[in-house]
Structure formats: structure tokens, C-alpha cells
N, C-alpha and C positions, 0 to 999 in steps of 0.2 A: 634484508627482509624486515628487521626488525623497526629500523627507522621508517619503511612502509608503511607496515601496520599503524603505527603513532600516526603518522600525517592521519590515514584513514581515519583513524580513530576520533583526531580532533575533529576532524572534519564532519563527521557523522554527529557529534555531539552537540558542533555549534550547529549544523542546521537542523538537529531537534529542537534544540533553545529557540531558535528563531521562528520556527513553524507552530509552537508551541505559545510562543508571545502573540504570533497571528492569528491561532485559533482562539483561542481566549476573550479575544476582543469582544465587549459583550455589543449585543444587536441594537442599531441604534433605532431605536423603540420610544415614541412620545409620551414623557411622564404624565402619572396620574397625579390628580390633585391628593395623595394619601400618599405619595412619596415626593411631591415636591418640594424642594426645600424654602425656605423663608429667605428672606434678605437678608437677614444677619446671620446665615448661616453657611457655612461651607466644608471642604474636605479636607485643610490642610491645619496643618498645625496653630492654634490661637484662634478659632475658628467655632461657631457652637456647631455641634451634630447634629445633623438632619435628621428628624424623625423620618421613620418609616416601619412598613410591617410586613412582612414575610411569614410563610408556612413552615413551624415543624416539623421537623420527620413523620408527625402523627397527623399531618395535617392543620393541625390549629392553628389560626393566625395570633403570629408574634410581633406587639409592637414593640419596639425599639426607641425609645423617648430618653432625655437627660430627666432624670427624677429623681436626684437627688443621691445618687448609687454610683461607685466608678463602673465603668464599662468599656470591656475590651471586645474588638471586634477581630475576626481575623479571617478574610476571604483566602479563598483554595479550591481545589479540584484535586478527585481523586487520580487521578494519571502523572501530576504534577511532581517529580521527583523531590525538590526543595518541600513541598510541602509535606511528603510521606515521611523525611526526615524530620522535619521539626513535629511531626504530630506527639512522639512521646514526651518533649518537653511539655508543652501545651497541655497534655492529659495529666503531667505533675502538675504544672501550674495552676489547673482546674479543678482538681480534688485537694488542694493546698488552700488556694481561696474564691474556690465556689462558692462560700456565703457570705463572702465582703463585696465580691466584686460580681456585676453580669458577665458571663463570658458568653459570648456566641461564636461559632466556626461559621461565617456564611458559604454555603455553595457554590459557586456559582455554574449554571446552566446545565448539570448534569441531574438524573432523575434520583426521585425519591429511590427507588430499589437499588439502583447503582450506589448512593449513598449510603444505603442501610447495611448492603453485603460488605462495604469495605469497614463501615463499623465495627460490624458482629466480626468480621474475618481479623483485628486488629484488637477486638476487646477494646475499644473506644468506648467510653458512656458522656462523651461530652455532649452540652447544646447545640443541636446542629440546624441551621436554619436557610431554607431553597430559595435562592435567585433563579428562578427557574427558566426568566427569559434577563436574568444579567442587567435588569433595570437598574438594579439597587448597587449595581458591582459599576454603572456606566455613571448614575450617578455620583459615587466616591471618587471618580476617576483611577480606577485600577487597573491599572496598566500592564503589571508583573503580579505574579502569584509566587508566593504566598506575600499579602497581604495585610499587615497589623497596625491596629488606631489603640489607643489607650485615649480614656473622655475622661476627666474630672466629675467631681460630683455635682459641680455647675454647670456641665454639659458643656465645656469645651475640650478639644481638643487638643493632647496635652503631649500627642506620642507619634509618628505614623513612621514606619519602615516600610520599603519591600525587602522581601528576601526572609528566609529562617529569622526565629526567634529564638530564646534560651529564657528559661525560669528566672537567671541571675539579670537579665536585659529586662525581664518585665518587673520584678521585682527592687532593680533600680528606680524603676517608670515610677511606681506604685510610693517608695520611701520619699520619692521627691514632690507628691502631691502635698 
């Protein structure tokens, strides 16, 4: 009985993972001229960052520029079990060097209120910013969630994982700039 269960069990788990990776996929949507990116610019490592701008939790539009500041970005969804794990690294990370560095959590496609309840229900006060139709997450090319870029102060592109991060992973990132 016991070896049962186990097979169940994987088995249940990988085709969450994988139903998971297919829902995520963000909608393939024609960009706007205010997230397109440049020709010298791309998503992977060595690469300058795309400007783009996205909504607040409050609403307000945020733009996202290399301007001279490092800048970490890190796409997720609330349902996303990797990413509700690394969120308390992330919330050290962020009250450690929220005034050296931008941090942003980008959304992707889930609503502001859905956003905001897992906040407040987790004591989160990180920058949290809505793909709301996953433009900006198609753009990056993001594939798996969670999601993390580190940008130099030149605006390149200096970091990109999938999967959890740790305070001591970005903090490496950060000493090697």
C-alpha cells in the first residue's frame, strides 16, 4: 500500500508541475510600442534590459528603465508553490537592500485583489508590479516561475535564474557587480 501511495503521489505532483508550466504561459498578445524592446536589447544574460511599464498595486504606472541603479526583477504567481517558498527570502532581501537596489516582484496575469490578499495574508510589503495580460512576462521570455534577472547599473543584464532564490544567491549576484 505504501509504495502505492508514493507512485500516486509523484505522479500527482509531476502533472501539477506540468499543468502549471502550461497555464502560465502568458497570451501571445502584440506588443506595444512602450514595451518593445530596442535592438540592442534582450532577456538573457549580457544583454541590456528592456524598458517597460507596468501597474502597482495602487494602480500607478511603473516604469522600469536601466538608470543608473541595480535592479532586480523577479516574475511569480500567487498559486506558484516555488515561488510562496522563496517569497520570505525575497522579503529579507528587500528590506536588507531596498535603497540600493530596485526590486520589483512582477505578477504575472493574476488580479490586483488576488495579489493584494496574498500580501496582506503573508505580511509581504514588497514592490509588487501587474502583468496583467503577461506581456511583459512573454516579453522576458518566462517560461517557469519563479523567475529572477539581476541588471547592473548599466542596464545589463548580469543574473537570470528559474526557480527559488536565497538572500546568499543574490547577494553573491550583487558583490560581483
Amino acid at each position: 500500500m505504501p509504495k502505492r501511495f508514493i507512485i500516486l503521489a509523484v505522479t500527482v505532483i509531476t502533472m501539477t508541475i506540468a499543468i502549471g508550466f502550461v497555464a502560465m504561459q502568458p497570451a501571445n498578445l502584440p506588443k506595444t510600442e512602450t514595451n518593445k524592446p530596442s535592438a540592442d536589447s534582450g532577456v538573457t544574460v549580457g544583454k541590456m534590459l528592456p524598458g517597460f511599464t507596468l501597474s502597482a498595486l495602487d494602480g500607478k504606472p511603473t516604469k522600469v528603465t536601466p538608470a543608473g541603479q541595480i535592479i532586480v526583477l523577479n516574475f511569480w504567481e500567487t498559486w506558484c508553490p516555488p515561488c510562496r517558498e522563496e517569497m520570505p527570502e525575497l522579503a529579507k532581501f528587500a528590506q536588507k537592500y531596498g535603497s540600493n537596489v530596485s526590486f520589483y516582484l512582477i505578477n504575472i496575469q493574476e488580479s490586483n485583489t488576488k495579489v493584494a490578499e496574498f500580501l496582506t495574508q503573508n505580511k509581504y510589503t514588497m514592490n509588487v508590479l501587474l502583468d496583467t495580460n503577461g506581456e511583459v512576462a512573454k516579453t522576458f521570455h518566462i517560461n517557469a516561475i519563479p523567475t529572477t534577472l539581476v541588471v547592473d547599473q548599466q542596464g545589463t543584464i548580469k543574473y537570470r535564474k528559474s526557480g527559488p532564490v536565497t538572500v546568499a544567491e543574490l547577494e553573491g549576484v550583487l558583490n560581483g557587480l
